[in-house]
N, C-alpha and C positions, 0 to 999 in steps of 0.2 A: 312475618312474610319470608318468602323464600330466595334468596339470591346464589346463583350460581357463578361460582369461581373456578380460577383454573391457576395451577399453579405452572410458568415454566420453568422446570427445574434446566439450566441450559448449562453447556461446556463453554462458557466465553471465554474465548481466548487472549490473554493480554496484549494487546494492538493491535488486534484483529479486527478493526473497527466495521468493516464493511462484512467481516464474515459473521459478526457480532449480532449486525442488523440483519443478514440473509435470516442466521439463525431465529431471530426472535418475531421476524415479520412471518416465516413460518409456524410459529409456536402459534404466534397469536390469530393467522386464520386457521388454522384448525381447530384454534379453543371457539372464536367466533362462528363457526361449520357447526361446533354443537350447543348453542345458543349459550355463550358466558357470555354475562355480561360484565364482569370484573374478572382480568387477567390481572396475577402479580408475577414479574419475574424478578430476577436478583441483584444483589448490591454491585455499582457502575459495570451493569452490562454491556453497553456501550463500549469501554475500553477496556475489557477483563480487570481480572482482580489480583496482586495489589500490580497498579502501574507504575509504580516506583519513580524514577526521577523521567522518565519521558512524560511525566509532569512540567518540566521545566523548559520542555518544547511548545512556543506556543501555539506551532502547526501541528500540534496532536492537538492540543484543547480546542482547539477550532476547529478540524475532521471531528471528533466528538460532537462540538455544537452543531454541523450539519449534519450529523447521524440524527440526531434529536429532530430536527427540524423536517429532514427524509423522513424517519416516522411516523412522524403526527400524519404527512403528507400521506404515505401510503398505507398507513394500516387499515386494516377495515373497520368500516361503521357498524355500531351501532354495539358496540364490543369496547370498554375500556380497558386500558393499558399502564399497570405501575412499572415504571421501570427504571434503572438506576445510567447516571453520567452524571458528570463531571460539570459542575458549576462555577461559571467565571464572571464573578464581582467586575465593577467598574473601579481601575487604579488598584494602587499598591494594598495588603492587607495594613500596611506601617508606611507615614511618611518616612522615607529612607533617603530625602533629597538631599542631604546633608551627608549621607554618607558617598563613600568611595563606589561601593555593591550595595544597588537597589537588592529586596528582596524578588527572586526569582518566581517564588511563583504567583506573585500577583493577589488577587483573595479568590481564590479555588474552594471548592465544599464539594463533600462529598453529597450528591442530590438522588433526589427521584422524582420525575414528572411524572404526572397525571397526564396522559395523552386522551383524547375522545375527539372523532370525528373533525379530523383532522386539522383539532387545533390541542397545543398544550394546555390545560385548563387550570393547571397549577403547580407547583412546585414545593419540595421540603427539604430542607439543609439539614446535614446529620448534625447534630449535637455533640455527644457521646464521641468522643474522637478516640480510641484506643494506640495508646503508645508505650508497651510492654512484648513482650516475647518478640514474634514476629511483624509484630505490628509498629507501623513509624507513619502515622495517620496522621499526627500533630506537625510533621515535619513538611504537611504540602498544603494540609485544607484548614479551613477557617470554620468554628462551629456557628450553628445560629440556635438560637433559644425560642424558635416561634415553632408554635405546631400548627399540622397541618391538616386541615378535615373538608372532605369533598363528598359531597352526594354522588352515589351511583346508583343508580335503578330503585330508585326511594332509600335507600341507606347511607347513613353517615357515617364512612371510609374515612378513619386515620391511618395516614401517611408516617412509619417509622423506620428505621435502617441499621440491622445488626445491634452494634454495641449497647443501643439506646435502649434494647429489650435488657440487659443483664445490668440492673437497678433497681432497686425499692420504688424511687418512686420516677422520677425522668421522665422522658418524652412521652412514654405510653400512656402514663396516668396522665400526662396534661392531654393529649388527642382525646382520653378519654372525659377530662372535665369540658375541654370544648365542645362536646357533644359525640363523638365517636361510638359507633356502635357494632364495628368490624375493627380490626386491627391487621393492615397488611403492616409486613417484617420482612424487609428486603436483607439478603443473606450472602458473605462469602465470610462463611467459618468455616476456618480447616477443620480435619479431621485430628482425632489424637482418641487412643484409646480413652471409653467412659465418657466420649463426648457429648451424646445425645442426651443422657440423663442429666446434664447441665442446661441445655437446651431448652429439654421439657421443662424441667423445671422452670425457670424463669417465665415461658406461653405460659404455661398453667396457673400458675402467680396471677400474673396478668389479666388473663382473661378470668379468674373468679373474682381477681378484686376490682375489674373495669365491666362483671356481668357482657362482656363482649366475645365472640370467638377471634381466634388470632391465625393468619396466615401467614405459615414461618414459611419461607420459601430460599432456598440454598444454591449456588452456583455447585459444580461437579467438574470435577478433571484435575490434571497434574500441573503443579507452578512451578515449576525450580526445584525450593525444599519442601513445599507445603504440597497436600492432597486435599481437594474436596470433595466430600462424601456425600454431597447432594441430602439426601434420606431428609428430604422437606415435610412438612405435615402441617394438618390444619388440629386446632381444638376447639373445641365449641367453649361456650360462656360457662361453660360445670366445669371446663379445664380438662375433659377427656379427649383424646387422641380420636376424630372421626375418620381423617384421611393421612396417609402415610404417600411418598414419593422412591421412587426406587433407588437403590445403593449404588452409588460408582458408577452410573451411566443419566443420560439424560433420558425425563420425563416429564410428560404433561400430564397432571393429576388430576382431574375435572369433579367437582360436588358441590351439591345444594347444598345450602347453611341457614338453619332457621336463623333470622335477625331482627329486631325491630326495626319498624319501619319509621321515617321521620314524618310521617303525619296520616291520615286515613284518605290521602287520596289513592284512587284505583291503581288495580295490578297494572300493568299491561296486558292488553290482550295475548298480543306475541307468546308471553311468559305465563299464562293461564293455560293453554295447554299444551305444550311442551311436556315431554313424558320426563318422568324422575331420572335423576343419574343415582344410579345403584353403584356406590365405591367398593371395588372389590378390593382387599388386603396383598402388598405384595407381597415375596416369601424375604423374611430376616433372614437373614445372613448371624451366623452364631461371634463368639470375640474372635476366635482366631481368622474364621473369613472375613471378619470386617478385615483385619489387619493383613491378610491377603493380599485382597482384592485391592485395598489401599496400595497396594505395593505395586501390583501391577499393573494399576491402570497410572501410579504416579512414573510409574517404568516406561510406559505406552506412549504416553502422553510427551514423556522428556524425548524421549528418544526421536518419536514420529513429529514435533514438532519442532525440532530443531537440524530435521534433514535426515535423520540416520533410521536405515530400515534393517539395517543388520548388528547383531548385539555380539561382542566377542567375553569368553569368559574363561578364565583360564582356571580349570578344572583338577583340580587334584584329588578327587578322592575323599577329602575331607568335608564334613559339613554342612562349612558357610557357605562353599565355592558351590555343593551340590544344591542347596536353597537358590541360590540365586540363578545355577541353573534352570533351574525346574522355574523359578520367575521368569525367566528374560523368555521364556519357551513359550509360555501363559500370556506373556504379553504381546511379544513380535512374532510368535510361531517357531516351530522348533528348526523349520527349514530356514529361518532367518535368523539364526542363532549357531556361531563357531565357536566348538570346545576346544580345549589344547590342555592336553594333560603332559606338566615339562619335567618327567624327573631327575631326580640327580641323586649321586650315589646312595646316600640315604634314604631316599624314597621307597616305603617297604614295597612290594608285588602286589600286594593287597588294595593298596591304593589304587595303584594302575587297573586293574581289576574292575576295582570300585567303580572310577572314574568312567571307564569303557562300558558297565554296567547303563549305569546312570543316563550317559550319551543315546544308547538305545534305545532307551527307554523314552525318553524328550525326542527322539528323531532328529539329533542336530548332528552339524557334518563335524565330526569328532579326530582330532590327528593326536599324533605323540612327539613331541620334540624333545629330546633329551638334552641337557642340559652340561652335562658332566664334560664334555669337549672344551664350550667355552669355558667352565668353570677352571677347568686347569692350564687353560691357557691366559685367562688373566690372572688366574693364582703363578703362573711364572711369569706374565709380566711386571706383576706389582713387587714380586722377589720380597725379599726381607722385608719389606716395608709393613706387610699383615701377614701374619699369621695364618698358613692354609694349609687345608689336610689332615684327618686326622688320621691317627697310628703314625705319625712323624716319628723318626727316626733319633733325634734327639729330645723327646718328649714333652715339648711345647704343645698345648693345649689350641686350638684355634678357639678366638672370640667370636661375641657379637657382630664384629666387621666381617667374617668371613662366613656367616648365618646371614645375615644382610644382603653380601655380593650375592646369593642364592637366589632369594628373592627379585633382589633389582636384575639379575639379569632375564628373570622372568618377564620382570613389567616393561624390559625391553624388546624383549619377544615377542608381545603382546600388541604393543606398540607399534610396531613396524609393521605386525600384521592390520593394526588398523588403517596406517599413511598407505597400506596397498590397495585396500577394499574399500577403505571408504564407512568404515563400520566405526562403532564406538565400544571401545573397553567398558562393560563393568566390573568395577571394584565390587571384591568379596566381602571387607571388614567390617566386622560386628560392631554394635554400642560396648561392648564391655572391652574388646581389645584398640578402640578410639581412645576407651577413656583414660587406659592407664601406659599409651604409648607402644603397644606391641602388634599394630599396624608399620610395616616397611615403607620410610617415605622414599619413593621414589621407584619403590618396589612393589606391594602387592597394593600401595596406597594408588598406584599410577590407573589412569581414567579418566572418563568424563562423567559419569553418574555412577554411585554409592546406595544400590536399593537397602541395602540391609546395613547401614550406618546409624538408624538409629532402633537396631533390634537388639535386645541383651542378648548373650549366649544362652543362656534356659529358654528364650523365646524360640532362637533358633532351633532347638531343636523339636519344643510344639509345635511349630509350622511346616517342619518337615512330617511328622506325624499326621498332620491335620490334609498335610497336601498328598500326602499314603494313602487316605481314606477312597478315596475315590479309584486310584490304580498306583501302584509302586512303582513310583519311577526314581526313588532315592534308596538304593540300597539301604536295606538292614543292618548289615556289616558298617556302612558309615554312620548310620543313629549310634549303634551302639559303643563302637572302640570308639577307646580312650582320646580323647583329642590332641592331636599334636601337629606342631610346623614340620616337622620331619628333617629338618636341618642341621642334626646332627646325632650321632647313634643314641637308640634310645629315648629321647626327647620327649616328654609329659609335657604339658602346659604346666598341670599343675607341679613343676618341680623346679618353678619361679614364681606361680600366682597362688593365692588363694582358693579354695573351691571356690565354682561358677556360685554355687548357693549363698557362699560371701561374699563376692565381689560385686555380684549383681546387686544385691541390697545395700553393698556400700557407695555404687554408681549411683542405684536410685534416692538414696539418702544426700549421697553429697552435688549430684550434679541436680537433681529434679526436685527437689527439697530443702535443698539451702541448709540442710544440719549440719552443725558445730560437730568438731571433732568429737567432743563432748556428749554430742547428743547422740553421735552413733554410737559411742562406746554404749552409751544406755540402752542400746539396740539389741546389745548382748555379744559387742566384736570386742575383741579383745584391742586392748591402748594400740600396740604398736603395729598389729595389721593396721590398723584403721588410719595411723601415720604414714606407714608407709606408702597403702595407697592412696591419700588424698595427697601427697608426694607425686606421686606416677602422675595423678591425672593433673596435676598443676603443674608437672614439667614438661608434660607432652602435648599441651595450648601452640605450641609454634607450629608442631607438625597437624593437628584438625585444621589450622588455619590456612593447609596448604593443599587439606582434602577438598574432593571430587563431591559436588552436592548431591544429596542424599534425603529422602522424602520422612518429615518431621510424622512419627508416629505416636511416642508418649507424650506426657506433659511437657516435657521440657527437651529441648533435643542442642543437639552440638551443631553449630554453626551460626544463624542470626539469631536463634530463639537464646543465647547464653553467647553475652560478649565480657569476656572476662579479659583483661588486658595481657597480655601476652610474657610484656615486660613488669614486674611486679614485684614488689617485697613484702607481701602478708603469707604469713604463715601457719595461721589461724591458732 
């Protein structure tokens, strides 16, 4: 038989709870307007995803329980509704009477109700509690072990919730022994390059070993560090992709699913002649616009949800700063985006150039602040104490401290311009210059959001590439010369680091891979490169710890996804 689904791929926002429900009571009559009679949307829609310790309020879990109960009330009939909240047991999960601190959050589970005609008609506790990278699931909810199987329009609907699909055997195969013959998959998996082929994988498992189709359905939009990329799909019971959900924006994705039906009583009439839904494919987005688009709608989303519609970036010419240019432009518009290119004596023409190139091209309102004023006025206030200036007269060399004051008196530049507008700094720094400490704290680290924190340097420059394709708005002169901070004559990168082509593979070896010194030597790096920088990136843990969050793109990324202890004596 035939059952028509709808997926709502939704932007729920975390604590959003009443825009949570506008959103979804919208999804769901218009899936209901084209006759579905099984709506799935995403994991704790209700209270966006993840809600972190406003868990521990127990007037959020109770706003929660009356969104659920609004719901049921007003969704429309005749139209069912999976969808995810917040589940709260009777009492503590632990008698704690004995102790000093009851446990806070009670026994909470992560859920999904079964809504229909305006009653709850069941419920399923996630199992599968995932407590690794960015995930700390174990730390609020309580699992349950029971599955859940609900008729909808003659088919047997199991109820499952993210993690519980990525297992051999787990929640899906038992919905499936209890008779399950659909499989809705309620979803907030971030994005991370190569995610989707993990995804699939696991549906496709599924539904050839439960002969069931499986409905993966994905939350979308920006959290903090994480991005979700929505791009939900259905597979039928052969494990092939029938319907696909669109990338980085929200969608309602409507298709028949042949299914068995749970006995030979009659169709409905309603649903006998109802015309076919025809799924049309949307267009894929290639690797590097997934990782785009990740960026900017994770950019979008931080920015415009936390008040700020204007993005300040301080522009030099170089690179990273022109990447995330060309972002913050993509995201909030180029009219809502302030450039400041700040040079100081070192700073080649070419740059300035660049930088002003660049601006035009993005349409942002573009100034020049030079630098060189203050710099030698707090280079004679500090007097002897650093080192300042070079071609000094008694030929002291200026250090790090006075490459440093360069920077930081940029990101106070920066700064001030934001305490006047009202705008938010983004930070320029790359995953490759996080890892090994040659991000300025205080300096070029200074901001409130970090688009491009966790992009290696060879990425950076395929996304500037990729983001060319369509119109040049990143100078060619900046793809190509040689990368430098400019902070002092001369200055290569490379004539303190390693090639980008080594270092990047020694970042994704040692921070996303967990290899032994040992193991990367095997990699083909030679001993004491590979010392020194698993050195850099373990001395430079206090200063990420004090960076500007930044949207988790690889497998593994700096900030919650990698808590490495700060203070520490292993040396591998």
């Amino acid at each position: 038989m035939t059952i028509r689904v709808a997926l709502a791929q939704l932007g729920a926002q975390v604590g959003d709870i009443d825009g949570n429900v506008e959103r979804l009571l919208a999804a769901w009559q218009a899936a209901a307007d084209q006759g579905v009679e099984l709506l799935v949307a995403t994991e704790l829609t209700i209270t966006g995803y993840p809600p972190e310790d406003l868990l521990l309020k127990p007037e959020f879990v109770a706003a929660n329980l009356a969104a659920l109960d609004r719901l049921a009330a007003e969704g429309p009939t005749g139209c069912t509704a999976v969808l995810g909240f917040v589940g709260a047991g009777e009492g503590d999960a632990t008698d704690a009477a004995h102790w000093d601190v009851a446990l806070a959050t009670r026994d909470l589970t992560n859920s999904a109700a079964v809504l229909r005609d305006g009653a709850v008609v069941a419920t399923y506790d996630k199992l599968r509690l995932p407590n690794y990278g960015v995930f700390d699931e174990a730390r609020y909810f309580t699992p349950r072990d029971l599955p859940c199987v609900v008729e909808v329009a003659g088919v047997r609907v199991g109820v499952t919730v993210c993690e519980d699909l990525w297992t051999e055997e787990g929640p899906v195969q038992a919905a499936a022994r209890a008779g399950a013959r659909l499989i809705a998959n309620l979803n907030a998996s971030p994005y991370h390059r190569g995610k989707r082929h993990d995804r699939e994988h696991w549906a496709r498992h599924h539904a050839r070993r439960a002969s069931a189709p499986v409905v993966y359905c994905n939350v979308v939009g920006g959290q903090d560090e994480v991005v979700f990329d929505g791009d939900s799909f259905v597979v039928d019971a052969d494990g092939e992709v029938v319907a696909r959900g669109a990338q980085f924006r929200e969608d309602l994705v409507v298709v028949d699913l042949e299914v068995d039906r749970v006995d030979e009583q009659d169709v409905p009439a309603a649903r006998a002649v109802r015309p076919a839904i025809t799924w049309r494919p949307t267009e894929r987005l290639d690797e590097l616009g997934e990782v785009w688009h990740a960026l900017t709608r994770a950019t979008r989303d931080y920015c415009h949800r936390n008040g700020f519609r204007q993005g300040i970036v301080g522009l030099s010419g170089g690179i990273d700063s022109a990447v995330v240019a060309a972002l913050a432009a993509d995201a909030l518009g180029g009219e809502h985006v302030l450039t400041v290119a700040m040079p100081s004596p070192y700073s080649s023409p070419g740059s300035l150039t660049d930088a002003a190139a660049c601006a035009e091209a993005l349409g942002t309102d573009h100034h020049v602040l030079a630098i060189g004023g203050p710099l030698a006025a707090v280079g004679e206030m500090l007097g002897d104490l650093v080192v300042t200036g070079f071609g000094r007269p008694d030929g002291q060399q200026p250090g790090v401290a006075y490459e440093n004051l360069q920077s930081r008196l940029r990101g106070l530049t920066l700064m001030a311009l934001s305490n006047e507008n009202g705008a938010i700094v983004l930070t320029t720094g790359n995953k490759s210059e996080y890892a090994v400490g040659y991000a300025t704290l205080y300096g070029d680290m200074s901001g409130g959001f970090a688009p491009i924190k966790d992009i290696p340097k060879l990425l950076v420059y395929e996304l500037a590439r990729w983001r060319n394709t369509d119109a040049e708005v990143i100078p060619e002169a900046t793809i190509t010369k040689p990368p430098s901070a400019e902070l002092r004559p001369g200055q290569l990168d490379q004539d303190s680091l390693p090639d980008y082509e080594v270092l990047d593979d020694l970042v994704t070896g040692y921070v996303e891979l967990d290899l032994s010194i040992a193991e990367l030597v095997e990699r083909g790096h030679e001993d004491a490169v590979v010392r020194r920088v698993v050195q850099l990136i373990d001395h430079a843990e206090f200063k990420r710890r004090q960076a500007a969050p930044g949207p988790k793109i690889t497998a593994r990324a700096f900030g919650r996804d990698r808590r490495v202890p700060i203070t520490n004596g292993w040396r591998g």
